[in-house]
N, CA, C and O atoms as a GROMACS GRO file, in nm:
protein
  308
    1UNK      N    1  -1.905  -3.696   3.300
    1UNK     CA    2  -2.010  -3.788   3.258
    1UNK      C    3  -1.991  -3.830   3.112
    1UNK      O    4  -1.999  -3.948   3.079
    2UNK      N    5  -1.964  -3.715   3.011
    2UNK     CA    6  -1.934  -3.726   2.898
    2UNK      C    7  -1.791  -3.859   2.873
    2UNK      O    8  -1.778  -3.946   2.787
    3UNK      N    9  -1.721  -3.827   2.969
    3UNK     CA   10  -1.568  -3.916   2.937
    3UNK      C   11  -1.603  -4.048   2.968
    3UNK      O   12  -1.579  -4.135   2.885
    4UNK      N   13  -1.663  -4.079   3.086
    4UNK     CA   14  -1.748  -4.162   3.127
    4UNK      C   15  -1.798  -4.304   2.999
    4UNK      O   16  -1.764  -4.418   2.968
    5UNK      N   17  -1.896  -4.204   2.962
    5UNK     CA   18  -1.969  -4.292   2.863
    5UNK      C   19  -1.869  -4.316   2.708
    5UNK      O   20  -1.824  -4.418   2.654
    6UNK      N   21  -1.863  -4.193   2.680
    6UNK     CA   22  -1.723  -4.233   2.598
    6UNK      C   23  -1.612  -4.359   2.618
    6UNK      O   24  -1.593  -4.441   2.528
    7UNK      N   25  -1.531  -4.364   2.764
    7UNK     CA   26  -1.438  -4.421   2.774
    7UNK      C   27  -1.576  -4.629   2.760
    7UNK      O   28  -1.558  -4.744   2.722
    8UNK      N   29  -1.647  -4.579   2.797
    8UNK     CA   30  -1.738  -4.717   2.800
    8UNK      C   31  -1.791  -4.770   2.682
    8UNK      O   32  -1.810  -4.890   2.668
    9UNK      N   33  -1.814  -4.695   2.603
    9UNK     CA   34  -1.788  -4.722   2.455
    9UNK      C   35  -1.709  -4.769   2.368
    9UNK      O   36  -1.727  -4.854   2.281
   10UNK      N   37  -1.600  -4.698   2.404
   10UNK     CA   38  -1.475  -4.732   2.356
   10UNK      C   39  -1.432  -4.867   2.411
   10UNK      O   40  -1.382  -4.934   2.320
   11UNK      N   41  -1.434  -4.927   2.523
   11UNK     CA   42  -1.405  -5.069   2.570
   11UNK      C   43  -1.494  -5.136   2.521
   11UNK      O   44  -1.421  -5.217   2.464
   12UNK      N   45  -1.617  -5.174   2.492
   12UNK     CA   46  -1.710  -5.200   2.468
   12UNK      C   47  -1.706  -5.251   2.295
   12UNK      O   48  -1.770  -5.347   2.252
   13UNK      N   49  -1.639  -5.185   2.235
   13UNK     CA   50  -1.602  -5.185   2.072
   13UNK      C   51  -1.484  -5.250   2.067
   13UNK      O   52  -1.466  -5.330   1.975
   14UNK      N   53  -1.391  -5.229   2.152
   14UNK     CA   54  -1.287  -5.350   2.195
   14UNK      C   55  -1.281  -5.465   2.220
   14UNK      O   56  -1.190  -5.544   2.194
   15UNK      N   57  -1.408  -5.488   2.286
   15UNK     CA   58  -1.438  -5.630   2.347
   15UNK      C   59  -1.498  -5.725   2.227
   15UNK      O   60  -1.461  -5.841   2.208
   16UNK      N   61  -1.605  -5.652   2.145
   16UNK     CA   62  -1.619  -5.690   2.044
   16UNK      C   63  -1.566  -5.746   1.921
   16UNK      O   64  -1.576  -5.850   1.856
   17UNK      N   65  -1.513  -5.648   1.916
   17UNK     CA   66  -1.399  -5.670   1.773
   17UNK      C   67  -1.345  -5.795   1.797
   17UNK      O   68  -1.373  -5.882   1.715
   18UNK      N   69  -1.215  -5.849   1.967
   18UNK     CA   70  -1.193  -5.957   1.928
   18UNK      C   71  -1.263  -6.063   1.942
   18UNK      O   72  -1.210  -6.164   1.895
   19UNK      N   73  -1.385  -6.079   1.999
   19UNK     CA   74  -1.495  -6.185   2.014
   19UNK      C   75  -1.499  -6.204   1.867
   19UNK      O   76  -1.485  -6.325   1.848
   20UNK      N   77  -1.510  -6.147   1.762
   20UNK     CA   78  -1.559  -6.181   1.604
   20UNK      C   79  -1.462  -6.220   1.559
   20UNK      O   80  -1.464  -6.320   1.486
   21UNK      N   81  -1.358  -6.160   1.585
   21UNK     CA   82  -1.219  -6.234   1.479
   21UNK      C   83  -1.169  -6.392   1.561
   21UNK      O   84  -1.084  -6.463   1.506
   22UNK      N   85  -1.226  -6.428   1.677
   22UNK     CA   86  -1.194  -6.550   1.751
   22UNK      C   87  -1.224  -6.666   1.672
   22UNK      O   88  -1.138  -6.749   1.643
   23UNK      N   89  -1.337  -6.671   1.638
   23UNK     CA   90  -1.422  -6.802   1.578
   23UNK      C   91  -1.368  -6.824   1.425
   23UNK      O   92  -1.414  -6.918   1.360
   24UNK      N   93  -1.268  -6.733   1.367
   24UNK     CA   94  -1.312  -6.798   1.232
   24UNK      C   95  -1.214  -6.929   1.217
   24UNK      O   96  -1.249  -7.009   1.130
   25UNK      N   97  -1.086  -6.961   1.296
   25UNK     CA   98  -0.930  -7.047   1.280
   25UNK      C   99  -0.980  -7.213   1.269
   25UNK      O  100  -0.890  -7.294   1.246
   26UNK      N  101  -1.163  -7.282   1.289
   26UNK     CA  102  -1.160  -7.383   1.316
   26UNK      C  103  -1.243  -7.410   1.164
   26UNK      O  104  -1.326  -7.501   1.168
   27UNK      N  105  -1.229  -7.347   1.052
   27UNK     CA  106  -1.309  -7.355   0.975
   27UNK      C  107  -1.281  -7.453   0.840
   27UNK      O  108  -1.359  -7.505   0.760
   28UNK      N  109  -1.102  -7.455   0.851
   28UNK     CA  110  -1.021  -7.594   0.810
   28UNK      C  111  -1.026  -7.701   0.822
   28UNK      O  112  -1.022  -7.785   0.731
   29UNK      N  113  -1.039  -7.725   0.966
   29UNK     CA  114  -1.058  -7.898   0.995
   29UNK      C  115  -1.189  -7.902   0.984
   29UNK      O  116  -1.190  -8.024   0.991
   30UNK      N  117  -1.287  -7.878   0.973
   30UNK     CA  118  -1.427  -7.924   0.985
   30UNK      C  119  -1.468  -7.947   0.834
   30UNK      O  120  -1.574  -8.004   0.812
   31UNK      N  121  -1.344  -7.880   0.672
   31UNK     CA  122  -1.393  -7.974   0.587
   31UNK      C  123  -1.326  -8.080   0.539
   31UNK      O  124  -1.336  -8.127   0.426
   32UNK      N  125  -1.228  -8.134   0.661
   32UNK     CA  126  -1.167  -8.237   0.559
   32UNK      C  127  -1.285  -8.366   0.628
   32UNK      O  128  -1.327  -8.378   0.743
   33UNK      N  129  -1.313  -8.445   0.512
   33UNK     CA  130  -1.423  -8.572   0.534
   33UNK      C  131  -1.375  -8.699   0.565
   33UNK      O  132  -1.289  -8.741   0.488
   34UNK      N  133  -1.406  -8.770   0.655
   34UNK     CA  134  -1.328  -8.913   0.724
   34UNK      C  135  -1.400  -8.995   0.579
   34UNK      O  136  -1.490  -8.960   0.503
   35UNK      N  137  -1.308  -9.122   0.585
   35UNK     CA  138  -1.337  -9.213   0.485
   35UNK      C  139  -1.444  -9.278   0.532
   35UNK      O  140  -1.468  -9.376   0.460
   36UNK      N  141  -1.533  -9.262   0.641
   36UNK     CA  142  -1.660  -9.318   0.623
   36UNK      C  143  -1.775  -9.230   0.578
   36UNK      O  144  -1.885  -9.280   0.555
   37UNK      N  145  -1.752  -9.088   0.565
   37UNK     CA  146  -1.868  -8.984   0.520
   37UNK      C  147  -1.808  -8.993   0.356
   37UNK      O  148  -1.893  -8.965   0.271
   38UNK      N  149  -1.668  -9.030   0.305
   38UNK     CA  150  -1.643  -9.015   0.168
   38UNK      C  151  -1.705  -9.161   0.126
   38UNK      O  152  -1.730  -9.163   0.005
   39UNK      N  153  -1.742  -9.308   0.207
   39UNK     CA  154  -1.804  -9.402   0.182
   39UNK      C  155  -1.957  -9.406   0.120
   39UNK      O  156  -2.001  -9.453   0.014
   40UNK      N  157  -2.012  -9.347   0.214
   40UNK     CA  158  -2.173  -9.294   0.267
   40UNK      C  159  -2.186  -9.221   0.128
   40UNK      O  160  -2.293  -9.240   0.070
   41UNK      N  161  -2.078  -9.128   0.056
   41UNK     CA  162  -2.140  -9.024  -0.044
   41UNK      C  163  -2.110  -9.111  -0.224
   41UNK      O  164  -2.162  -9.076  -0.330
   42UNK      N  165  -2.006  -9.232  -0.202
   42UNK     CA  166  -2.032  -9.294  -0.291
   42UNK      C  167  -2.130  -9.417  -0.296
   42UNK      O  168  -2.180  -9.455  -0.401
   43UNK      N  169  -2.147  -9.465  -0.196
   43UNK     CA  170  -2.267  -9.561  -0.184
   43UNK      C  171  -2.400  -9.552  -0.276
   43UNK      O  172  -2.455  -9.640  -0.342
   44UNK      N  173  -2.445  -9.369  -0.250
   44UNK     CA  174  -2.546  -9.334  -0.251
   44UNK      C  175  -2.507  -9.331  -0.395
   44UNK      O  176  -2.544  -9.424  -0.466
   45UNK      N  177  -2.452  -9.256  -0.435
   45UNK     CA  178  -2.395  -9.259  -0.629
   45UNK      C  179  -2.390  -9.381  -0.684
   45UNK      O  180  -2.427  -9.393  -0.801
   46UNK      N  181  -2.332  -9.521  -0.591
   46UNK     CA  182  -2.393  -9.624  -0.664
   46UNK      C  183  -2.520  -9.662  -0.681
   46UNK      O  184  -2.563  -9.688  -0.794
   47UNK      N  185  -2.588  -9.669  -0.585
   47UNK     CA  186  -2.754  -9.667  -0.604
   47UNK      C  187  -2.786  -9.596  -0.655
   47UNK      O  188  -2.900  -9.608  -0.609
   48UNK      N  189  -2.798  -9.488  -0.743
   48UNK     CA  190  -2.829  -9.405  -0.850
   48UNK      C  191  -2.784  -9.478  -0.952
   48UNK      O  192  -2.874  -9.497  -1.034
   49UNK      N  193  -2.658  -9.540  -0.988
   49UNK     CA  194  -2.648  -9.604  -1.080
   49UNK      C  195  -2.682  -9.765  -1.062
   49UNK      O  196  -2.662  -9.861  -1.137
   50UNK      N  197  -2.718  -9.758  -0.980
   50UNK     CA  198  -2.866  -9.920  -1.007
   50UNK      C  199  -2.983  -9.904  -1.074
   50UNK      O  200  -3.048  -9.987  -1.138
   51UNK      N  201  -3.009  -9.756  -1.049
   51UNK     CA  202  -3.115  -9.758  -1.060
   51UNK      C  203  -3.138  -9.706  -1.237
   51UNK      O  204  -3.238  -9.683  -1.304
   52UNK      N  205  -3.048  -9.703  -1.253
   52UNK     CA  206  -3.065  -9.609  -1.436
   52UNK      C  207  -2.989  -9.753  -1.483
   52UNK      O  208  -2.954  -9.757  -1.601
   53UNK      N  209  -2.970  -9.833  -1.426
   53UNK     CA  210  -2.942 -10.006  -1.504
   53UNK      C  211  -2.785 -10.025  -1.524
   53UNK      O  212  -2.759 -10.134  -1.574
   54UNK      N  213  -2.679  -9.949  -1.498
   54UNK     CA  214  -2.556  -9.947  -1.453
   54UNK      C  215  -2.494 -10.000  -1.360
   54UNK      O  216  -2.465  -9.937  -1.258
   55UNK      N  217  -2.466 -10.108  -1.376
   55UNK     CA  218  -2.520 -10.224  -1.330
   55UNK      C  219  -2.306 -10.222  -1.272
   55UNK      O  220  -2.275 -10.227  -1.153
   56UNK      N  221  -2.238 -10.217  -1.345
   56UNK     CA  222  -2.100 -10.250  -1.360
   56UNK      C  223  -2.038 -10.106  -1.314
   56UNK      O  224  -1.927 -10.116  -1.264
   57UNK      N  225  -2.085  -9.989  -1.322
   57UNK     CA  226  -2.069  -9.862  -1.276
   57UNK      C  227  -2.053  -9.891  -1.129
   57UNK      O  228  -1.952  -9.884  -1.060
   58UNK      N  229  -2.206  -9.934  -1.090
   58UNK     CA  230  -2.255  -9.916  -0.966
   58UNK      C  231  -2.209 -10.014  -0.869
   58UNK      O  232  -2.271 -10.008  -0.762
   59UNK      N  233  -2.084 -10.135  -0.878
   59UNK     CA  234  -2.034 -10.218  -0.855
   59UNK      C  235  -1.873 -10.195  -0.810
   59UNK      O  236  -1.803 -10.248  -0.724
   60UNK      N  237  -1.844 -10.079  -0.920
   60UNK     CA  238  -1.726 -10.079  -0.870
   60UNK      C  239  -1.709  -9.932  -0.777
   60UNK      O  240  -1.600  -9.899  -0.729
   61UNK      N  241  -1.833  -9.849  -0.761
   61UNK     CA  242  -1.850  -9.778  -0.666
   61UNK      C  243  -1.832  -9.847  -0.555
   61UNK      O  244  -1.740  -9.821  -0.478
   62UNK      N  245  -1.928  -9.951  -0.532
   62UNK     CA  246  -1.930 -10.026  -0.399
   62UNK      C  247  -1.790 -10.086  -0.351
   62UNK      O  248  -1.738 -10.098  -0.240
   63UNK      N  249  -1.752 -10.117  -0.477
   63UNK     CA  250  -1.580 -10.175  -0.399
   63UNK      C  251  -1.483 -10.089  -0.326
   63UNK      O  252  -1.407 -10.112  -0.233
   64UNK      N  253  -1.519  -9.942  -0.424
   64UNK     CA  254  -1.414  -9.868  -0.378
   64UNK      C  255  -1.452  -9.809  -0.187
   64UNK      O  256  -1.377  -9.785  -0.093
   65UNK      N  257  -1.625  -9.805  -0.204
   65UNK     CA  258  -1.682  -9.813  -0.084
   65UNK      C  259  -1.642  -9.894   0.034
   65UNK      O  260  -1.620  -9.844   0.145
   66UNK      N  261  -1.630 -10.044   0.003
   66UNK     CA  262  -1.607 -10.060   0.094
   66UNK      C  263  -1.490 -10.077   0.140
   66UNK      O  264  -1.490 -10.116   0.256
   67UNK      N  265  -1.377 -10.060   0.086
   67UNK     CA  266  -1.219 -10.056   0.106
   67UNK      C  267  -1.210  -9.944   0.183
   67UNK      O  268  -1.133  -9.948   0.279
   68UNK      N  269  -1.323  -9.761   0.142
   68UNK     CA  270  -1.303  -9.716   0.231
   68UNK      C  271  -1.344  -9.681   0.373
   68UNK      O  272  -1.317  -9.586   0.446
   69UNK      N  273  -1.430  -9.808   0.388
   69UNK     CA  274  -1.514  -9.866   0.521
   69UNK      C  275  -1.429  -9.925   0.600
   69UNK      O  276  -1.411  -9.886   0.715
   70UNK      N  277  -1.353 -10.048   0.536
   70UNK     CA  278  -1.262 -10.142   0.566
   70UNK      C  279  -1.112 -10.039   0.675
   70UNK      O  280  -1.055 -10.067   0.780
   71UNK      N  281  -1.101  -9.922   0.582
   71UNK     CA  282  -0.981  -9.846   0.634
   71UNK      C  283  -1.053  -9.744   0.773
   71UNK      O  284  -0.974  -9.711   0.861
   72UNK      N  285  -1.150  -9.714   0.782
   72UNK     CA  286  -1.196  -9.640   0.888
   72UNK      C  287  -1.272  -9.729   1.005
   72UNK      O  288  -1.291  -9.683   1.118
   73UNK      N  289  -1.312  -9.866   0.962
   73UNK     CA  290  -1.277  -9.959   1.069
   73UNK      C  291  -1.177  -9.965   1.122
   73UNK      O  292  -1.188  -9.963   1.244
   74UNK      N  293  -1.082  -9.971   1.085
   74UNK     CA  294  -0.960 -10.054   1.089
   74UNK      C  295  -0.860  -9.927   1.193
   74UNK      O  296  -0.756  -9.944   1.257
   75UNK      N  297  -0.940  -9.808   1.175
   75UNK     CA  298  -0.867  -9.676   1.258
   75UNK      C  299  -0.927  -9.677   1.400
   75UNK      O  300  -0.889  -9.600   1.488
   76UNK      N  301  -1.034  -9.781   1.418
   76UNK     CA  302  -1.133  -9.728   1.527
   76UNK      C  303  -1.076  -9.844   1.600
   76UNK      O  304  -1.092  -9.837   1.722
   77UNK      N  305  -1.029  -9.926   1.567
   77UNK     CA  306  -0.978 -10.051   1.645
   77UNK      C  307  -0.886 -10.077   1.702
   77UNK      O  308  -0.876 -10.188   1.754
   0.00000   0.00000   0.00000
């Protein structure tokens, strides 16, 4: 009975272990950012600089914005 529960333990701590070490290999690709989420995060930085009167700042944010709109269209097509 003793070997029993033992030997069931012991598999049991096996099974585990590699269930936890499985998940960590996808944790690379999920931070590289497509050029429309790197668009979206300067957009918003130009409208911050509209709004403090940066007027020429916040202009050439948008260009670089939308060139990188222009290129992640241009992947979907």
């Amino acid at each position: 009975m003793i070997t029993k529960t033992i030997f069931t333990f012991f598999i049991f701590i096996l099974f585990t272990v590699n269930s936890y070490s499985a998940g960590s290999s996808d944790d690379n690709s999920s931070k590289v950012k497509s050029n429309y989420d790197k668009a979206v995060t300067i957009i918003k930085s130009a409208k911050k600089y509209e709004k403090k009167g940066k007027i020429e700042k916040a202009n050439k944010r948008y260009e670089k914005a939308l060139t990188l709109l222009i290129k992640s269209n241009e992947k979907k097509t």
